[in-house]
N, C-alpha and C positions, 0 to 999 in steps of 0.2 A: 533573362537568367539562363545561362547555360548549364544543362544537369551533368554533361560530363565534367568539364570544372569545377562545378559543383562537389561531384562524387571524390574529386582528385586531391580537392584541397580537404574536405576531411577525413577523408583515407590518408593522408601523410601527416595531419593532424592527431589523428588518432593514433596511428602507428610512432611518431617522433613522440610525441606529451603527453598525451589521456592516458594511454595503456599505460605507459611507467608511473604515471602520479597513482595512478590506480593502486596498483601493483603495492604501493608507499599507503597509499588509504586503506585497504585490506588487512595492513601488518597494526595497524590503532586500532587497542578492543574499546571501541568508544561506543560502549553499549548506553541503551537508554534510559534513563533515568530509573523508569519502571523497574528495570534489571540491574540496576547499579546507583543505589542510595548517596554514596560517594564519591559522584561523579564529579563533583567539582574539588573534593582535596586529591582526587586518584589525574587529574589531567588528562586524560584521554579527550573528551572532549573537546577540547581547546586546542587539544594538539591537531584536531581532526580537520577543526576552524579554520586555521594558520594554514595549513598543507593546503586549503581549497580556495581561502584568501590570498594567498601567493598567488596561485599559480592565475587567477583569475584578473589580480592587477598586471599581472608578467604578460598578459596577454588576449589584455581589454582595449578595447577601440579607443584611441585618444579622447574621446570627451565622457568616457564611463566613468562612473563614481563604485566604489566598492566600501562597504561599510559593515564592521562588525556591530549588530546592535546588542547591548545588554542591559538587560531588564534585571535590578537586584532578585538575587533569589531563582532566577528563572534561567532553564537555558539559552544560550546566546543564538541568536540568527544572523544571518549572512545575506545584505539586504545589496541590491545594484540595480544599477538605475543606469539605462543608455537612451540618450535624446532621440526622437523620430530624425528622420527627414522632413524637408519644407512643410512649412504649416499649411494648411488647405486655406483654401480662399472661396470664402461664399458669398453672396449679395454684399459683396464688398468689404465684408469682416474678413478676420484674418482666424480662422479656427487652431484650436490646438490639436494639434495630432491624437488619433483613437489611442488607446495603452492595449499593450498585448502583457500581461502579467502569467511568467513562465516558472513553476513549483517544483521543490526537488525538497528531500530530505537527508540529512546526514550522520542522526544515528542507527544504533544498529541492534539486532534483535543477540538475544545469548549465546554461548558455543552451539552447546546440542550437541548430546551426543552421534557417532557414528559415523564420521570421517572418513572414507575409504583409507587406507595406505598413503603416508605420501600426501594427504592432503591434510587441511586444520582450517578453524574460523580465522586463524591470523599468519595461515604460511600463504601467503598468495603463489600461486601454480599457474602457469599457463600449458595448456596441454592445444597442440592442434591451434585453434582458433575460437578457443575457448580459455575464461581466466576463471579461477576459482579461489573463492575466498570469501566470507561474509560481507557482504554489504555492498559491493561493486555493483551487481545489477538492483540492489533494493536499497537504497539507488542514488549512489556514491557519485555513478555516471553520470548524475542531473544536471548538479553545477556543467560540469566540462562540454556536456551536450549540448544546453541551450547556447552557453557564449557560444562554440564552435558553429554552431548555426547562426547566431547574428553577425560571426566575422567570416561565416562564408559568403553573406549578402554585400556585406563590405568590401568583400575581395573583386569585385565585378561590378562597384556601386550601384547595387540593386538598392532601391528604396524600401522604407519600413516603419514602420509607427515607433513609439516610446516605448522602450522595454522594462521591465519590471520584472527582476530575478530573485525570487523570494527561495532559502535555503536553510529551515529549520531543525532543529536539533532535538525535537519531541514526540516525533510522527508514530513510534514506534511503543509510546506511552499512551497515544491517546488524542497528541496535540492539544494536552491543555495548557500551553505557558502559549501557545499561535493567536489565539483570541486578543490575549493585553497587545501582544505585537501590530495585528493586523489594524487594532483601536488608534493603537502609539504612531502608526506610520500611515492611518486616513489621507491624511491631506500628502503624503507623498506619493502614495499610491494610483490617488485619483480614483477613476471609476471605468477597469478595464472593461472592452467592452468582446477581449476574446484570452480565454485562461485554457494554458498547455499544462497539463501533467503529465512527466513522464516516470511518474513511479506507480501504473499498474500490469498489467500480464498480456501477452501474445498465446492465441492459441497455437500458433504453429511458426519459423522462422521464415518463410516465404512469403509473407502478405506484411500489409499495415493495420494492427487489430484495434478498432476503434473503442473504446469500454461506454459503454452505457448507460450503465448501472452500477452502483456499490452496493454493499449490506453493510450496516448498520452491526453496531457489537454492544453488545452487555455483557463483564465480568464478574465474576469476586467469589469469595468462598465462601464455601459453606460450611460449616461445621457441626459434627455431632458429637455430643459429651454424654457419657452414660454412667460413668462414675471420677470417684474422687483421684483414683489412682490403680494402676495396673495390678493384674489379679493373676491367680494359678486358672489357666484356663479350663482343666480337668477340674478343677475345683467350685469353679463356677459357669462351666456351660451346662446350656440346658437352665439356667436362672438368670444371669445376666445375658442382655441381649447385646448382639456384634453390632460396636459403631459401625459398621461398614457394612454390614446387613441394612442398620436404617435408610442408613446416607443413600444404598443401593435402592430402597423401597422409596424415598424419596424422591430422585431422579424420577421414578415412574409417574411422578403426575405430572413431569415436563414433557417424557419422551417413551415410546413405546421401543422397550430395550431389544424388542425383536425388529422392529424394520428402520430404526432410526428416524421416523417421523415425530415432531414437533406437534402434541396432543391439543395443546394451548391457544384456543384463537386471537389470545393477546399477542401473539410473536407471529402471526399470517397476513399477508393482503390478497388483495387481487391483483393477477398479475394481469397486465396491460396487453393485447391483442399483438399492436405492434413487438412487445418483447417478443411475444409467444412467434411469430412471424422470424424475428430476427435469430432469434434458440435455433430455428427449425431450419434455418439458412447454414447457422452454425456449425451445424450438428451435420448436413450435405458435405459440408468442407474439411470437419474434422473426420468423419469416419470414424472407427474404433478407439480414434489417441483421443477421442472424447474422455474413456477411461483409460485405456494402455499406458499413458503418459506415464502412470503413479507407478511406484515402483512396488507393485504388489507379490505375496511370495506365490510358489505356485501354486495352484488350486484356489487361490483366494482371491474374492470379485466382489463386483457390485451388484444391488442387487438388480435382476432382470427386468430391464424396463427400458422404452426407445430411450436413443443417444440424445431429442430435444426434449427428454423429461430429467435424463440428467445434469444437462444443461440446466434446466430450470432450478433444480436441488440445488445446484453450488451458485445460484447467483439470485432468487427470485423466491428461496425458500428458508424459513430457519432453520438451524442445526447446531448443536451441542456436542461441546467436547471438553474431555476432563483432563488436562493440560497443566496439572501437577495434582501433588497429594504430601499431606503431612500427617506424621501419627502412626505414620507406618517406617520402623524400622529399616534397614538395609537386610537382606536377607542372610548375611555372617551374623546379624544379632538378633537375627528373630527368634526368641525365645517363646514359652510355650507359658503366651501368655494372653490372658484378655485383656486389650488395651482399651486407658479409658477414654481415647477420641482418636475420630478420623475427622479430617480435613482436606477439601477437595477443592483446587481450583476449577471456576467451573466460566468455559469462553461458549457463550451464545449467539452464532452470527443470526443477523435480524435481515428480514428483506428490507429494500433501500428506501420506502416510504413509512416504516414500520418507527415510529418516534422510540428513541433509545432511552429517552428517560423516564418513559412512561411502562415501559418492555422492564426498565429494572424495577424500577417499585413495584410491578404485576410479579415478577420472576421471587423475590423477596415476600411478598404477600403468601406466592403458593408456595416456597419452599419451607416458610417457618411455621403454619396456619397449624394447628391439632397436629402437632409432633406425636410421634407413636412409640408406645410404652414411657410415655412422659417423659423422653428423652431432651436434653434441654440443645435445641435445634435453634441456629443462627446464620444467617447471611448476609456478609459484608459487601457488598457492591465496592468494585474496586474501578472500574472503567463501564461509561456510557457514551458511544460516537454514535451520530447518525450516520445513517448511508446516503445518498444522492444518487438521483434519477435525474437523468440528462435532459434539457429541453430538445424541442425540433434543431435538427440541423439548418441555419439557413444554405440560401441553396450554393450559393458563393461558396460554402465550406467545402457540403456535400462533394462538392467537383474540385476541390481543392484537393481534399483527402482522396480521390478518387484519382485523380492525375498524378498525384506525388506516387500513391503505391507502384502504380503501372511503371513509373517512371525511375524509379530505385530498384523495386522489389520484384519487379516483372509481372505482376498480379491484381485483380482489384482487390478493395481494401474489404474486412468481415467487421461486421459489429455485435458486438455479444457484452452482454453484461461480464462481471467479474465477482468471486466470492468473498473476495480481502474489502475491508474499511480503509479510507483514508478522509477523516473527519474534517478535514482542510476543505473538500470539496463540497462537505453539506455547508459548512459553514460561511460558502463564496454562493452556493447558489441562494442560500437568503439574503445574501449582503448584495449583490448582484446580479436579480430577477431574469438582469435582461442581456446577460452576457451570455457567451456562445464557448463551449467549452471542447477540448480536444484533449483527450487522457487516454495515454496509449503509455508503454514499456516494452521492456526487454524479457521479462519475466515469462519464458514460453516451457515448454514440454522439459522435464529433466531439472529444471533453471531451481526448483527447490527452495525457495524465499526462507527465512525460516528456520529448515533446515538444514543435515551435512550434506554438502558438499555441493554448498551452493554454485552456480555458476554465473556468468556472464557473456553471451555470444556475441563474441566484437564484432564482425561483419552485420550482426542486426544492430548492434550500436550507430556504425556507420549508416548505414541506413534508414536509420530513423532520425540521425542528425541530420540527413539532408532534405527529410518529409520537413521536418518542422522549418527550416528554411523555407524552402515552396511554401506551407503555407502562411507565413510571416509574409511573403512577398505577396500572394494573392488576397492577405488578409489589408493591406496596406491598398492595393491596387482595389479591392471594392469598395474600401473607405473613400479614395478619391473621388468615385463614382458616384456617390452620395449628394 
């Protein structure tokens, strides 16, 4: 394998076709279901399907298969299948090739407010060497990245195992329609025995950031009702108590509203030696863009404590955030009134061994338990994902991921957990104990998932399209070994 041919052919790939499809994927608010109930009369979705279906049969290796699957009811997946290379040969069977099953996602999270100038969740922008738009690095670029990685092996006939390109339309909901799929497409699937994700985050654009770790999420709202209907609130303060006083009194037996700690030992583990090891490697590398990254105003920080304990809070610890609210007016029509409920969406990240369904019925237990001033107190549980804790690297990889960095990025590779959910991978590490996992992205400093003005660094695109090459090749070349 030659890595400067390598680098050539998807640097002219990227530049001639990804960028511009992209560019075309950014303009479809093909939001996710969760955010858009009518996703399937409004077409977005579909539209999003077609645009990544195209372009993947226009420029799939002669014996790929490319297939929209749909499941009534559910969102649609974008399923592809490319043959290994020669079957192995052992004590004189004929073996079938290991499976590398390669995961991306395709819809996408809501506007959000606060756009810079000039930018929007569906005007795509290319500024520099950067594309801006929703969804491109979270992560649009999946589909385009993995093929381009199996037809840079192609281009130099490098050999490679069975691929399996799995591209869902839910990830951003929760991935509950992924489970019927992953059942539905068992026997096509097989039993990979090395899974790429490339929809998590980089700490910095210079390295290959290996992810670790996920957290785990529980949602849903809570509500407090304190009367039948809104009141003069001169007329009734000081008697009726403020929904939003409760709801705030509430919260405190999850979280201590002064240091943002998670009170609760049902939402904590123990965190793993090795993590604490790798945090603290992390934390050497990143230096202050541990926190700097965020775009905080001035004077305002986190709170004072080393850079591998905050490492540890956004990937190894839970944390609570209030991530809407209903019952509250816009402020042209806040009138002066005692409203009779507030409503709080309420997103709990979990650490990644922390079980998500057991984290929300404990979350539900303590938030409705002896409501106070008998206010009638409820919580809907709307989303529970697990997180995933990586096994051992073998060591095949370890120096796989280690060569490819040096060899793209100029650097060795970090490995650090990640604070985001992606419930595809808890739900791969039970179905497949004994598989070896590589989950890495685009998503670095700035890059804003999520929110405005999201980005995309095409040069880290490129270069992570040619890690994942290498190690398709290295991962194929120790299977022979076997």
């Amino acid at each position: 394998m030659d890595s400067a041919a390598t680098q050539r052919f998807v640097a002219e790939l990227w530049d001639d076709s990804i960028v511009p499809e992209l560019v075309e994927y950014i303009k479809i608010p093909n939001k996710s279901p969760a955010f858009d109930a009518d996703w399937q009369r409004h077409g977005y979705m579909d539209e999003a399907v077609s645009l990544i279906e195209r372009w993947c049969r226009s420029h799939a290796p002669a014996d790929m298969t490319v297939e929209v699957v749909r499941i009534e009811g559910r969102t649609p997946l974008i399923f592809m299948e490319v043959p290994g290379s020669d079957a192995r040969r052992e004590n004189g069977r004929v073996e079938p090739d290991p499976c590398v099953l390669l995961y991306g996602h395709l819809d996408k999270q809501p506007e959000m407010h606060g756009w810079r100038d000039g930018l929007g969740p569906w005007t795509p922008v290319i500024e520099g060497e950067r594309l801006y738009g929703r969804g491109g690095a979270d992560d649009g670029y999946a589909a385009y990245a993995s093929l381009a990685a199996i037809r840079a092996l192609a281009e130099q006939a490098v050999p490679r195992a069975r691929c399996v390109i799995v591209i869902e339309a839910c990830e951003e909901s929760g991935s509950y329609d992924l489970p019927h799929y992953i059942d539905a497409l068992a026997a096509r699937i097989g039993k990979p025995d090395l899974v790429i994700c490339l929809d998590s985050g980089c700490g910095n654009y210079e390295q290959l950031w290996c992810t670790t770790s996920l957290r785990g999420l529980t949602a849903g709202d809570l509500s407090v009702e304190v009367l039948r209907e809104g009141v003069h609130s001169g007329d009734a303060g000081g008697i009726v108590p403020s929904s939003f006083r409760l709801a705030r009194q509430i919260l405190s037996r999850v979280e201590d509203e002064t240091t943002g700690r998670i009170l609760a030992r049902e939402f904590t583990v123990d965190i793993p030696a090795s993590r604490r090891r790798q945090a603290a490697h992390a934390a050497e590398v990143l230096g202050d863009t541990v926190y700097r990254r965020f775009p905080f105003l001035d004077g305002v920080g986190p709170l004072p404590e080393p850079r591998t304990e905050m490492i540890l809070d956004r990937t190894w610890r839970p944390a609570l955030e209030v991530t809407g609210a209903a019952g509250l007016p816009a402020l042209a029509d806040a009138g002066n009134v005692a409203r009779p409920a507030t409503t709080l969406r309420l997103s709990l990240r979990l650490p990644p061994t922390c079980d998500a369904a057991r984290a929300s019925e404990a979350l539900k237990n303590l938030l409705e338990v002896d409501p106070p001033q008998g206010a009638h107190v409820t919580f809907r549980p709307e989303m529970a994902g697990d997180g995933w804790h990586a096994p051992p690297l073998d060591a095949w990889l370890e120096a796989s991921v280690a060569a490819a960095s040096i060899d793209y990025f100029g650097r060795e590779p970090v490995y650090m957990g990640e604070g985001g959910t992606i419930p595809f991978m808890g739900m791969l590490g039970e179905k497949f104990p004994e598989s070896q996992f590589l989950i890495t992205g685009v998503l670095g400093p700035g890059s804003n998932a999520h929110g405005p003005n999201e980005f995309l660094d095409i040069p880290t695109g490129k270069k992570l399209t040619c890690c994942v090459a290498r190690v398709l090749r290295d991962h194929f070349s120790n299977a022979a070994r076997r």
